[in-house]
Structure formats: C-alpha cells, structure tokens
NUDRENRO-473988 format. One record per residue (C-alpha): residue number from 0; residue in three letters; x, y, z. Coordinates in steps of 0.001 Angstrom, whole numbers, always signed. Layout:
N
TORSE n res x y z
TORSE NUM Ala X Y Z
...
//
This chain:
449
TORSE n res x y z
TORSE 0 Unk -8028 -2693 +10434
TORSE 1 Unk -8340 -2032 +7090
TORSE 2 Unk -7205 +8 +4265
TORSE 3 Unk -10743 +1884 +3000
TORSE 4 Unk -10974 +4929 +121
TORSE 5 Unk -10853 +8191 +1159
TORSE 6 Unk -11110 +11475 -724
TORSE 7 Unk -8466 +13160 -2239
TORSE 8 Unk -7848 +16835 -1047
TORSE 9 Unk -6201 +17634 -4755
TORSE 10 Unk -7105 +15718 -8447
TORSE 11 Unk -4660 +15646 -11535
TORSE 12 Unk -6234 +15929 -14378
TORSE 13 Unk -5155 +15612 -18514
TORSE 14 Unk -6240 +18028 -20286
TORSE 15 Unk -6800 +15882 -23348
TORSE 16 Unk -6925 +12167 -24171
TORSE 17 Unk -3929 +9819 -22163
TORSE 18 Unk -1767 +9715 -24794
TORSE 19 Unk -2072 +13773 -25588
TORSE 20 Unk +959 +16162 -24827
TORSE 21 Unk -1934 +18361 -23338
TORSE 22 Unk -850 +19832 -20134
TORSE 23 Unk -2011 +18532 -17062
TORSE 24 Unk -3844 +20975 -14036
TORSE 25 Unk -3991 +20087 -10276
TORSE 26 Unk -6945 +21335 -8452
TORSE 27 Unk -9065 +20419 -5810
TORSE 28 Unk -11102 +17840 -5934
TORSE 29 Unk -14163 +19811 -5018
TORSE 30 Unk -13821 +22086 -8114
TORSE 31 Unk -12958 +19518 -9685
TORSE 32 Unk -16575 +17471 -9631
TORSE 33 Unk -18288 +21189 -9675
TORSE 34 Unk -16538 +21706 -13038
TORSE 35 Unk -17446 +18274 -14146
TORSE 36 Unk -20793 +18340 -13224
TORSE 37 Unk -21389 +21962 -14597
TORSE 38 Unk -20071 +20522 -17985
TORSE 39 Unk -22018 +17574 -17977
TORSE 40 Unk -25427 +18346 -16442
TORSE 41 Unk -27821 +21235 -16149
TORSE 42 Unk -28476 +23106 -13282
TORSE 43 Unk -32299 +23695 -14528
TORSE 44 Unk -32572 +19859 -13666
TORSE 45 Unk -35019 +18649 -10822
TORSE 46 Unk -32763 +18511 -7814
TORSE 47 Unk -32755 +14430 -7181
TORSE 48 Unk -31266 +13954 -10810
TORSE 49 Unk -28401 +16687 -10134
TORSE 50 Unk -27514 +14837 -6573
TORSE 51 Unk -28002 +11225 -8642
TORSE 52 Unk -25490 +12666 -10913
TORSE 53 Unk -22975 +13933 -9233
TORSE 54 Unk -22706 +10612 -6791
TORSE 55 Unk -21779 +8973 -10157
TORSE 56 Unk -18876 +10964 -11032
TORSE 57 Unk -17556 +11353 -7887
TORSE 58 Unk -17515 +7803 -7433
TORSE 59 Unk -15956 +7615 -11217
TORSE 60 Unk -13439 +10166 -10070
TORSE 61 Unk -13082 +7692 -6681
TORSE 62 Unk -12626 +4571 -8946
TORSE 63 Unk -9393 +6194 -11205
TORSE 64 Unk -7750 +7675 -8301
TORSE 65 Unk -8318 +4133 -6192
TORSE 66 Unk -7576 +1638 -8579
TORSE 67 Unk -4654 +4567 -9757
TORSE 68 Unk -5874 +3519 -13563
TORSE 69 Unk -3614 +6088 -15199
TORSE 70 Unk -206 +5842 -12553
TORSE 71 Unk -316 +2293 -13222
TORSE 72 Unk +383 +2419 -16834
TORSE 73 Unk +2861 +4870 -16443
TORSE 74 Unk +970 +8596 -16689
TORSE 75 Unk +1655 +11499 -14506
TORSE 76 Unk -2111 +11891 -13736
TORSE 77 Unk -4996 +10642 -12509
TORSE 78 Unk -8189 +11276 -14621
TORSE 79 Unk -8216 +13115 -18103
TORSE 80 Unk -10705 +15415 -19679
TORSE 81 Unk -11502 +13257 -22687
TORSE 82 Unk -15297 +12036 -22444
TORSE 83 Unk -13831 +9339 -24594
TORSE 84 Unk -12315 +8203 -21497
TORSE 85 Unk -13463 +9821 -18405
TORSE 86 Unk -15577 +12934 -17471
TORSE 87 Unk -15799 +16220 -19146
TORSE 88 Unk -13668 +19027 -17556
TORSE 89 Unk -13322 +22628 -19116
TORSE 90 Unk -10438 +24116 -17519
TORSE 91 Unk -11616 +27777 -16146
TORSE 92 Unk -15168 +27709 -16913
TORSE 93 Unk -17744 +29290 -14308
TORSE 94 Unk -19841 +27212 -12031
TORSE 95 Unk -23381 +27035 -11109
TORSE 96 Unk -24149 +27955 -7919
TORSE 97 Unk -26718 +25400 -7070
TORSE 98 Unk -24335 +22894 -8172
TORSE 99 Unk -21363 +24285 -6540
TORSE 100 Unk -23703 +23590 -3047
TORSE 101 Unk -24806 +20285 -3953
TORSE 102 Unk -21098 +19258 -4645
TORSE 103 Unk -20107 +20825 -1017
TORSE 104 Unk -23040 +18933 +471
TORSE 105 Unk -22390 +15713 -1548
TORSE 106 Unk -18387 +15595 -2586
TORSE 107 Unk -17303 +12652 -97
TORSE 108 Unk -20135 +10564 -634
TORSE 109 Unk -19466 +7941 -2914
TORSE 110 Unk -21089 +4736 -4345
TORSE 111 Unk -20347 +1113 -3685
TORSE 112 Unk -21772 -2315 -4710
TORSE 113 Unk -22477 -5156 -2801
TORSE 114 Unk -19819 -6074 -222
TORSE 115 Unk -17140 -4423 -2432
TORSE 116 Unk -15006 -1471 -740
TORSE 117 Unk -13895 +20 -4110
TORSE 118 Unk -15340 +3398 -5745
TORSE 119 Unk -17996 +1765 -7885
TORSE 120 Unk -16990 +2332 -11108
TORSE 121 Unk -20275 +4439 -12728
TORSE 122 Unk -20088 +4365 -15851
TORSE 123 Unk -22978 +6597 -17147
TORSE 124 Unk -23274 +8569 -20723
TORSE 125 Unk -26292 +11699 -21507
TORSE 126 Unk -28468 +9112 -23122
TORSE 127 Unk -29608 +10717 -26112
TORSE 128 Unk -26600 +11111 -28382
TORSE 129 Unk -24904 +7856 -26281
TORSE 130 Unk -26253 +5457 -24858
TORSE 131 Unk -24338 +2859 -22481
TORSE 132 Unk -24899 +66 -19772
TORSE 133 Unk -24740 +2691 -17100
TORSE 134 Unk -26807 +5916 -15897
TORSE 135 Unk -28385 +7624 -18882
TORSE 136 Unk -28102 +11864 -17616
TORSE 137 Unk -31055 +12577 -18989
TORSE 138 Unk -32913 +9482 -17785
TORSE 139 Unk -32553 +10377 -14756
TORSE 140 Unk -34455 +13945 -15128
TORSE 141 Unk -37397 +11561 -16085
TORSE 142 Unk -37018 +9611 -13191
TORSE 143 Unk -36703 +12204 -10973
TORSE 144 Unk -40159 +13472 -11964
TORSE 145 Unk -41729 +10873 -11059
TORSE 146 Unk -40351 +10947 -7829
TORSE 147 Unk -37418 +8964 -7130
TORSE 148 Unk -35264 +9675 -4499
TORSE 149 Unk -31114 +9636 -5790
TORSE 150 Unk -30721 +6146 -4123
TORSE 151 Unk -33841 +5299 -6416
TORSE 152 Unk -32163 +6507 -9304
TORSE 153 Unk -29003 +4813 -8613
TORSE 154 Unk -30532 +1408 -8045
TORSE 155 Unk -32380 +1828 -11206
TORSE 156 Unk -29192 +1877 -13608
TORSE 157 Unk -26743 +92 -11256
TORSE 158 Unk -28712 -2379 -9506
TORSE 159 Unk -30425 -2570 -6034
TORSE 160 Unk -27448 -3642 -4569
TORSE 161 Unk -25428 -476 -4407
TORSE 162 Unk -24583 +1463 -1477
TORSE 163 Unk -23772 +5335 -692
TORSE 164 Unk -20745 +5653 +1726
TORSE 165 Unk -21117 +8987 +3024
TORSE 166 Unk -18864 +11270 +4798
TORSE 167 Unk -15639 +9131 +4036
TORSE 168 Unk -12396 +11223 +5045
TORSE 169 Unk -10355 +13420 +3462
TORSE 170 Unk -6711 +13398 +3116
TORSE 171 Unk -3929 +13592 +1021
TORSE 172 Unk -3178 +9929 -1065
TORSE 173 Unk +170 +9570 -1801
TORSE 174 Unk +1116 +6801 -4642
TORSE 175 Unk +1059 +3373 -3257
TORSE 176 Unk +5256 +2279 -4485
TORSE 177 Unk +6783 +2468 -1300
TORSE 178 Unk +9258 +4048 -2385
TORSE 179 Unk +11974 +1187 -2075
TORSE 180 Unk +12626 -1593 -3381
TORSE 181 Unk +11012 -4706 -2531
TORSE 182 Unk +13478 -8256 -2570
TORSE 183 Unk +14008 -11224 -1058
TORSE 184 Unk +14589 -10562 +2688
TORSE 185 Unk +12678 -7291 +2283
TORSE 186 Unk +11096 -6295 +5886
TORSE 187 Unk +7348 -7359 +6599
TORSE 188 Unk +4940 -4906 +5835
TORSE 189 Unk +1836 -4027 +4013
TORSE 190 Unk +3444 -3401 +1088
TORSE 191 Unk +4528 -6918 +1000
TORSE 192 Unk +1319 -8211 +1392
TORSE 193 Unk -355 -6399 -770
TORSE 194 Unk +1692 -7313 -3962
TORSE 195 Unk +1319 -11433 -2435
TORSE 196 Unk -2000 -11221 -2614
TORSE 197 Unk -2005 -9842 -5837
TORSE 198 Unk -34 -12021 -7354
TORSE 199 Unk -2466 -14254 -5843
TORSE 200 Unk -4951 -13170 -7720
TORSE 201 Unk -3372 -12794 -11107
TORSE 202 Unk -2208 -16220 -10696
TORSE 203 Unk -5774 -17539 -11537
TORSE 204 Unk -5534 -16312 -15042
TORSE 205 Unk -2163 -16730 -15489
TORSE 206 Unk -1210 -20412 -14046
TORSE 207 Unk +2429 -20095 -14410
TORSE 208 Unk +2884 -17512 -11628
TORSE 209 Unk +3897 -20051 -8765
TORSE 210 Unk +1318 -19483 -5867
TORSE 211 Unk +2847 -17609 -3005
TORSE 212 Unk +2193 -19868 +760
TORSE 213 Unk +2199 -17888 +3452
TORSE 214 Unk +652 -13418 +2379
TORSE 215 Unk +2518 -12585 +5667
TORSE 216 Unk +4766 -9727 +4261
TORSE 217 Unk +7566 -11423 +4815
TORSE 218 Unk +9354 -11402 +905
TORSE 219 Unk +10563 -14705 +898
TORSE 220 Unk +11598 -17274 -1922
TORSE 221 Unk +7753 -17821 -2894
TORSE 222 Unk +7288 -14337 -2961
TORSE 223 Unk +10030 -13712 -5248
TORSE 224 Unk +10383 -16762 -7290
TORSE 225 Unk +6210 -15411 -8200
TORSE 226 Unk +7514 -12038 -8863
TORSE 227 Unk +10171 -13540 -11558
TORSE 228 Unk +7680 -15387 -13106
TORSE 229 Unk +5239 -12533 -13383
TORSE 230 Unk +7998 -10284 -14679
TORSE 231 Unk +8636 -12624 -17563
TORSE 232 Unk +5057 -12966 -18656
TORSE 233 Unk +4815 -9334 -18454
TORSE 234 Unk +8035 -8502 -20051
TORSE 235 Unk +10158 -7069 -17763
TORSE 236 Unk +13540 -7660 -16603
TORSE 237 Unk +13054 -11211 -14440
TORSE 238 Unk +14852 -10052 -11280
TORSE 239 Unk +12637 -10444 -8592
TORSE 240 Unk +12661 -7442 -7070
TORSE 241 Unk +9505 -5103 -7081
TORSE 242 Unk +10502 -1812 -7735
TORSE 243 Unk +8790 +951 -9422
TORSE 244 Unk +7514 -530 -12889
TORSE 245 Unk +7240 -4013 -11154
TORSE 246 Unk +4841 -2555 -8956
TORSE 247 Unk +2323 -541 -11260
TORSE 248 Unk +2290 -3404 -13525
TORSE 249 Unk +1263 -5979 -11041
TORSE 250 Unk -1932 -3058 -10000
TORSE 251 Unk -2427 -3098 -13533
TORSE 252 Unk -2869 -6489 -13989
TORSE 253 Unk -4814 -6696 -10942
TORSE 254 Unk -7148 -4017 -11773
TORSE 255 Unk -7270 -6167 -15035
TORSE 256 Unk -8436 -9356 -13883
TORSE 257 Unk -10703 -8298 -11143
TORSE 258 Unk -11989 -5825 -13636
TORSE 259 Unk -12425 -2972 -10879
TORSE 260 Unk -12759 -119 -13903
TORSE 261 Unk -15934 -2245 -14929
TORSE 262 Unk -19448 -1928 -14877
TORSE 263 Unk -19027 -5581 -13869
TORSE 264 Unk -16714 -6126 -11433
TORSE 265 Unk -14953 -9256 -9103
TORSE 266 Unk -14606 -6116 -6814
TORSE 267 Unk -12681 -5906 -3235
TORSE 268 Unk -14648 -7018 -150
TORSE 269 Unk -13014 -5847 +3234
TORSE 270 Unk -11409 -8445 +4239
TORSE 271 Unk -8921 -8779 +1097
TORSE 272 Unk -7697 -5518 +2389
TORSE 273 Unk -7315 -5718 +6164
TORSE 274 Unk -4014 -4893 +7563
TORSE 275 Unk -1882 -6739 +10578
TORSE 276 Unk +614 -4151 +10108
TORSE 277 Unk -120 -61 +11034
TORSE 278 Unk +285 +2380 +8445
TORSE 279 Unk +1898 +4425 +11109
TORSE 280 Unk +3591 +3950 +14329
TORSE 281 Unk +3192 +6881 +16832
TORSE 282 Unk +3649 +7700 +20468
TORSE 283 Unk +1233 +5021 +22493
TORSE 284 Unk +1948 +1948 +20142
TORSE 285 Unk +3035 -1012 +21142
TORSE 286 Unk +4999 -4295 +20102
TORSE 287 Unk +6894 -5544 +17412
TORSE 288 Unk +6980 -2769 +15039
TORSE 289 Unk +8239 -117 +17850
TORSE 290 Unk +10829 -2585 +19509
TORSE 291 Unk +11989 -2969 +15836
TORSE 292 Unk +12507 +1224 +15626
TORSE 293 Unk +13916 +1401 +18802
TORSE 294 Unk +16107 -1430 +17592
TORSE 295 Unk +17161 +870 +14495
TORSE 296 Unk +17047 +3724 +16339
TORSE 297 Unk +19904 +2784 +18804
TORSE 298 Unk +22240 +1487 +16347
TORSE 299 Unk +22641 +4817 +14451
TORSE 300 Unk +22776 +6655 +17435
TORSE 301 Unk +25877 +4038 +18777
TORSE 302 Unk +27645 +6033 +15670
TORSE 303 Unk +25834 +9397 +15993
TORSE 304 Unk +25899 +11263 +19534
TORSE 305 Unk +23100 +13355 +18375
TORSE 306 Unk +20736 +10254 +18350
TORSE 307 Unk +19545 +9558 +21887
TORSE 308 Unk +20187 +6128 +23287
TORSE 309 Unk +16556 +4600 +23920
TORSE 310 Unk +14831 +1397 +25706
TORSE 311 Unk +13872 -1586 +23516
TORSE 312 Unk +11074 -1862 +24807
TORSE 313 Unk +8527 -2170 +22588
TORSE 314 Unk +6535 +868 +24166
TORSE 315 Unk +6224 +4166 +22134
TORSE 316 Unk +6537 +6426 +25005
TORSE 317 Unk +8118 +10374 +24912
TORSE 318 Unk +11623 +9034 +24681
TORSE 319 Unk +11032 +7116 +21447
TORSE 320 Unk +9119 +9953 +20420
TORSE 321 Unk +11795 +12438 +21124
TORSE 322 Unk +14353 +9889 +19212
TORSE 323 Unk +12399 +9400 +16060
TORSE 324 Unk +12161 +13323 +15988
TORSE 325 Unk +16311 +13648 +16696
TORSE 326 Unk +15977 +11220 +13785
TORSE 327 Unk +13676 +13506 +11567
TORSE 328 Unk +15746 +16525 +12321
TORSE 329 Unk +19214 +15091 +11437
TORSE 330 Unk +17671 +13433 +8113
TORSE 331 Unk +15592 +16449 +6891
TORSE 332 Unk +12424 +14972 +7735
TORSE 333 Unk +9071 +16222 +8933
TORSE 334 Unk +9451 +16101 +12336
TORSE 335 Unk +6552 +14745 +13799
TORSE 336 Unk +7943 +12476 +15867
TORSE 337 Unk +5471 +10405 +13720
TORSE 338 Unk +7158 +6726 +11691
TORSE 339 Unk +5322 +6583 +8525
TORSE 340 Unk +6628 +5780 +5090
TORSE 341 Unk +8959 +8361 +4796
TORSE 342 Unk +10583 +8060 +8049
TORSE 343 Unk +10327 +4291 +7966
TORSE 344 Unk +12551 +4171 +4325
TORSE 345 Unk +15044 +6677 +5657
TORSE 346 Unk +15825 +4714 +9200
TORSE 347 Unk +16197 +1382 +7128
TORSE 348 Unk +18381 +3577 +4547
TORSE 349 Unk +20301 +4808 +7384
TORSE 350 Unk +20817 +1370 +8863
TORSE 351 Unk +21745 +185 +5523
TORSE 352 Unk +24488 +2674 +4700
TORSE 353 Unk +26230 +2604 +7904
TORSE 354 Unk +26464 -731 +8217
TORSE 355 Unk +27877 -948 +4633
TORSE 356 Unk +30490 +2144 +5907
TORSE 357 Unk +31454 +716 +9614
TORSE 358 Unk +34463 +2467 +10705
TORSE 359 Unk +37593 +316 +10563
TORSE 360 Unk +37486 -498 +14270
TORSE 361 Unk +33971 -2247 +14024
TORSE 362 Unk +34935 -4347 +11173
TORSE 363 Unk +35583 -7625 +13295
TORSE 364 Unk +31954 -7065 +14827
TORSE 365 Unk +30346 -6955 +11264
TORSE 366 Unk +29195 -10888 +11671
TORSE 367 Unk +27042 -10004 +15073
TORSE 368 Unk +25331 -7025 +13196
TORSE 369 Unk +21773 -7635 +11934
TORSE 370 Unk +22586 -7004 +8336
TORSE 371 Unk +19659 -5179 +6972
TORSE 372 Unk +17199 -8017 +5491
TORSE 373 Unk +15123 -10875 +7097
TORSE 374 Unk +16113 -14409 +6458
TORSE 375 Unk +13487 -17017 +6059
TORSE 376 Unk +13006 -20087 +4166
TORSE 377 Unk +14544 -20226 +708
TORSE 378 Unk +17953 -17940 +2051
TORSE 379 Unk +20964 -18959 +1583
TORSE 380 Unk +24677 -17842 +1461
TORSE 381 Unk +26730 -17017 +3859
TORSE 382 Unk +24633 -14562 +5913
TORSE 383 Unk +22761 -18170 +6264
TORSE 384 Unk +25974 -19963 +7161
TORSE 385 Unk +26318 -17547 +9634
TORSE 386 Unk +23351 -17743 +11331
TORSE 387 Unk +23327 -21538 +11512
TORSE 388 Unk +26632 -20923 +13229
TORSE 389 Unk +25573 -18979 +15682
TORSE 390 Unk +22457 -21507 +16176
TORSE 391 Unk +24471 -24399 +16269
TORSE 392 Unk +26396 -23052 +18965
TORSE 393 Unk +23314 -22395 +20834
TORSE 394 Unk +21785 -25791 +20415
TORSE 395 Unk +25141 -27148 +21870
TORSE 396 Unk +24527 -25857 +25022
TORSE 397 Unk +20273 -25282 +25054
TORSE 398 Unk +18423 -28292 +24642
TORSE 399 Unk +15376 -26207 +24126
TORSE 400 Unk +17366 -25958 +20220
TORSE 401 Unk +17580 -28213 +17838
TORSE 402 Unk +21055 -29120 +16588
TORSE 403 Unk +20742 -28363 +13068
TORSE 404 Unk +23675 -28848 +9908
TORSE 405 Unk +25644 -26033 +8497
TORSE 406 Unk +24706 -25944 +5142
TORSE 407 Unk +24037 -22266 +3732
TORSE 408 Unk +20515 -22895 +2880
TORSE 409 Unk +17742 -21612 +5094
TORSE 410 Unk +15388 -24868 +5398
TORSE 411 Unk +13083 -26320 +7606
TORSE 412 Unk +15828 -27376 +10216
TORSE 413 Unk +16946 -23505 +10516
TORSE 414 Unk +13313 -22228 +10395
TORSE 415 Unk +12639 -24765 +13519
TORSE 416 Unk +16092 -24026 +15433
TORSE 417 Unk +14874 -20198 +14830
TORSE 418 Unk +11337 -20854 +16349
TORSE 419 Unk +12691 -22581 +19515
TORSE 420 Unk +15303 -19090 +19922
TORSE 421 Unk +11826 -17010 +19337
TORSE 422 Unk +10051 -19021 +21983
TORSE 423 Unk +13051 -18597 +24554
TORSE 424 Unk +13208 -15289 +23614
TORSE 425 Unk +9166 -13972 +24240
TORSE 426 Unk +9671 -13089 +20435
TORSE 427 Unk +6253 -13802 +18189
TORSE 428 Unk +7331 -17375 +16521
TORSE 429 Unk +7270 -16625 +12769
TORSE 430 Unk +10538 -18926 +11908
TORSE 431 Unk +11711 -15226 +10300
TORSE 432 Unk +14941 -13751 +11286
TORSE 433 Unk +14231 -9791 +11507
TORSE 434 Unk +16047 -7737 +13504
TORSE 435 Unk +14947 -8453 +16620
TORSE 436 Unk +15362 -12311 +16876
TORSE 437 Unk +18844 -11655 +14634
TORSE 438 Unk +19737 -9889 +18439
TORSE 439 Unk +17775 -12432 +20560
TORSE 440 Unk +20276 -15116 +18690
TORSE 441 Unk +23615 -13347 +19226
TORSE 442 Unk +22594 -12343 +22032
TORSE 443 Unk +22238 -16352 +23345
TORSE 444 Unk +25776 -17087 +20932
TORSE 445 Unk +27529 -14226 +22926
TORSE 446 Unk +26174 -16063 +26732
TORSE 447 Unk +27562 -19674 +25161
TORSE 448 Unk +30727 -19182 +22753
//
C-alpha cells in the first residue's frame, strides 16, 4: 500500500507573487486549469498542442500541491498567479469552450517520469518571448502539425521516459502535519515514518543529522536525537519534537535535496512511499491498530457511561463501529464511525487528559495505567523504572523472561525482557511498549505479585 497523488477537488491560489499581500481565491481545481490554460494558450491551436498543454500545467499544478511548495515555507496557499513563479491565472475571466471540454476530459491526468510517483514538475514557458529547458507553448503548435500525438509532444521536451497517469482520484488533501505533536514515545504511524525517512534523506547532504536505525514509526531516541540535530542546522528551537514548523521545514528541505520542483529531479519511486500502517481504520479491519482503539476506547468509557464497553479483540466489527461513533458524537466529531486523523488525535487526546485528571480514588492505580507514550530503546525515567519493575517481577516467576537490572534506562536488557512478554503474549515482537503489551505486562505482574 502506498501513498500515490490524487487530485485536489479545490486549489488556493495567490493572486500575486508569494510574498504579495494580494488576496488569495479558492476554486476548483477544474476552473482552475481552464482559467490557466485560457490565459496561457489559444484555443485556435491544433487540438494535440492544447491537450499537450494542459497535461503540463496540470501536472505543474500536481507538483505544488504534492510537494506542498508554498505550505512548507509558511504561505496560506498553494500556487500563485505570478508567471514569475507559477502559471498565469486571471481571476474572473471567461473561458473557452473547447478548452473548458478538453480540461473536463483531461483534468486528472497527469505526467510522471521514469519510476517516480511525483507530479512531474513541467516546467514549460511560450517560447518566443521566453525560452526555458521545458515545453516551449508555441513549439508545440509546430509539432502538432506535423503530427504528433500529445505523448509525442511530451516526450519531445521532457524526455521519452515520461508517463501519463490517467484517471487518478479525486478527493479532498488535507495538509500533511498531523496535527499533534510528534516526540519521543510518540505512537507508530505514518507520520513517523515519513519524517525518518526524510531525515534520511537530508542526512546525505547534511552529515551531521545522526542516521535514524530502524523507519518503523516508532519515535524513539534516534528519531529524536536526528530531529535535534536537524533543528539546529535549520535554526529552530533544538527540542526534538516535530511540531508544526519542524515539520514543513523538514518537507522543505526534502523537496530541496531531492529537487522534486525541478526539471531534474532525484524524484520518489513507490516504494519510498509504501505504508505498513492504514490511513484509516474502519469496520472489517483487523489487528494491531483496532485492538489498540478498542484498547482506548474502553478506558474512557470505564470513566464515561456513555462510551460502550467493547471486546479487545482486534476485529472491527458493528460494536467497535458503534463505539468509535459514541466516541464521535460525545467529542463533536464526524460521526462516521470511521478512525482517521481526526478521530485518531482526539481518542489519544482523550486518553491523555483523563489520565492526567484521574479522580482521587484511581490515584493508587496510576502506575498500572498505560501512560500515553511508547517506550523503546533510549527511555528512561521513572515510567522506565517502572516497567522494569513490573518485568522483573515477571522474570522471577517466568523463565520464558529474562531477569533484567532496575536501572531507569530502556536498553537492550529491557527491549529483550519486553520481546519474551510479546512472544508469551501473541503480541507482534517489536521490543516497543505501546499500549497493548504495556497491558499484556501488568497484566502477567498482576497474576505474579
């Protein structure tokens, strides 16, 4: 599974140069490549140049809005109007019709080189007043005389490795920040990943930046003793935790060195993008992910009758379904019954805050309580201390565990103990403490103290 471009249903664009106070307009992105290409190209052109052209700036459109060139250095928008910069856009002006059906035809096709998944970025000028490394507009009337299909035209200026994806989806993008913060002991998840293996990447150019083991999305010490160091090179405050500017400016950088708004670019192949975690968890999934909601799940409804008490069973079946919607309901959520992003952030929220708020009479039970973060290699304190208690305790009376020293510091003798608990347990053996092997180990402490 992988995480491929799709097209926008709505484009903001800048009605002037980036760092204008023009205003900025939100419209389709249909009308949006109809205005561009009325503006930049004339309808009186053979038809093979108009389709040649408008592939190009829908894929240029494709390329800001994937690589999110302008978000990433801190703009409100997506694409201006400055040909300086982008693609002409007149706000208001008419359209041609023959254009306006091309676009309908042609507006979620998009090009590609190579084995890169990314918009290609097609940089093209009109040829006669500029001239560029890209499509020349009106070269492509002359080659269109002469018979050459789009594709033709397309090879001609970009090279005969490019590709049209055609009839990619349409849906709504939301930013990529996740809209919490990411620090050590931070869940697994995409998000994770995707800023290890961009630090990854940056770490090429910039040696420094310590390289980061194990992309699993777990935020470990790696992960965040890489995010310090890239904070300092990059000027920002050196805390380790990814949150909002942390995580544009590691895109930007990334977008940087792999030069993806380039004629010439490193590019993304498919498998630097393939996920082991689902965007969304729904009715029908399975495994760790849904035993980890239901986990959630039953914990807030222990101190809210409202929330049904549900299996943890690792199956999404209608009464996790019916408990993530109790959940959506009582939080102001869409209710779906649906765990995506914004249901995902407000059950970990929810966890968060009422464990930090127990009532007075579950204060002595605060130590068996998962408490909100994974533990892995590099932890330490006394959550750690903790732990090792517990595991110690087990070890004493399992063989199957090894007797490890209570030290405070999460190290390879914890990560092993933790491993043999997973293994007892049927739990995937990651040496990570999440939620559910944080149960599976009081759980065994609880059968032994």
């Amino acid at each position: 599974m992988a995480v491929t471009p799709v097209i926008p249903d709505y484009i903001t664009v800048h009605l002037g140069p980036p760092n204008s106070n023009a205003r900025n307009v939100r419209v389709p992105f249909t009308d949006y490549i109809k205005n561009v290409a009325s503006s930049e190209i004339y309808p009186s052109w053979p038809e093979n140049a108009l389709r040649a052209n408008i592939y190009a700036q829908v894929s240029f459109a494709l390329n800001r809005i994937f690589t999110e060139y302008y978000r990433s250095r801190g703009y409100n928008f997506d694409i201006t109007n400055s040909t300086s910069y982008d693609q002409a856009y007149v706000d208001g002006r008419d359209i041609f019709s023959n254009i306006s059906r091309l676009v309908d035809e042609l507006f979620n096709d998009y090009v590609t080189k190579g084995n890169q998944i990314q918009p290609y970025f097609t940089e093209y000028c009109d040829g006669r007043n500029v001239t560029c490394r890209g499509l020349s507009q009106w070269g492509t009337v002359t080659l269109a005389n002469r018979g050459r299909t789009p594709y033709q035209i397309l090879q001609n200026y970009y090279g005969n490795d490019v590709n049209i994806v055609r009839n990619a989806p349409v849906k709504n993008i939301p930013e990529s920040y996740p809209g919490r913060l990411l620090r050590l002991g931070s869940y697994g998840g995409e998000d994770i990943r995707t800023i290890q293996r961009q630090l990854n990447r940056i770490r090429q150019n910039y040696p420094s930046i310590p390289r980061i083991p194990d992309t699993n999305g777990f935020f470990d010490a790696s992960t965040q003793s890489a995010v310090r160091q890239f904070q300092r090179i990059f000027n920002l405050a050196p805390d380790g935790i990814v949150g909002k500017a942390t995580w544009y400016k590691i895109k930007q950088i990334y977008n940087a060195v792999k030069k993806l708004s380039e004629l010439y670019s490193e590019g993304i192949t498919i498998t630097e993008v393939e996920r082991i975690f689902s965007e969304v968890i729904r009715r029908g999934d399975r495994g760790r992910d849904v035993r980890t909601i239901q986990y959630y799940l039953n914990f807030l409804g222990f101190f809210n009758d409202r929330l049904p008490q549900i299996s943890v069973d690792g199956i999404f079946g209608p009464a996790t379904e019916n408990a993530v919607r109790t959940f959506q309901r009582e939080y102001g959520l869409t209710v779906d019954g649906i765990v995506g992003r914004a249901t995902w952030n407000a059950i970990i929220n929810a966890y968060d805050n009422t464990l930090n708020s127990l009532p007075d009479e579950y204060r002595s039970y605060s130590s068996l309580l998962y408490p909100g973060y994974t533990l892995t290699t590099g932890t330490s304190g006394n959550i750690v201390t903790q732990l090792q208690t517990f595991l110690r305790t087990i070890a004493q009376n399992n063989n199957a565990v090894p007797l490890i020293t209570v030290d405070g510091v999460y190290g390879n003798q914890t990560r092993n103990a933790v491993i043999a608990v997973q293994r007892l347990s049927g739990i995937e053996q990651t040496g990570v403490v999440g939620p559910l092997t944080w149960n599976a180990i009081v759980n065994l402490y609880n059968e032994y103290r």
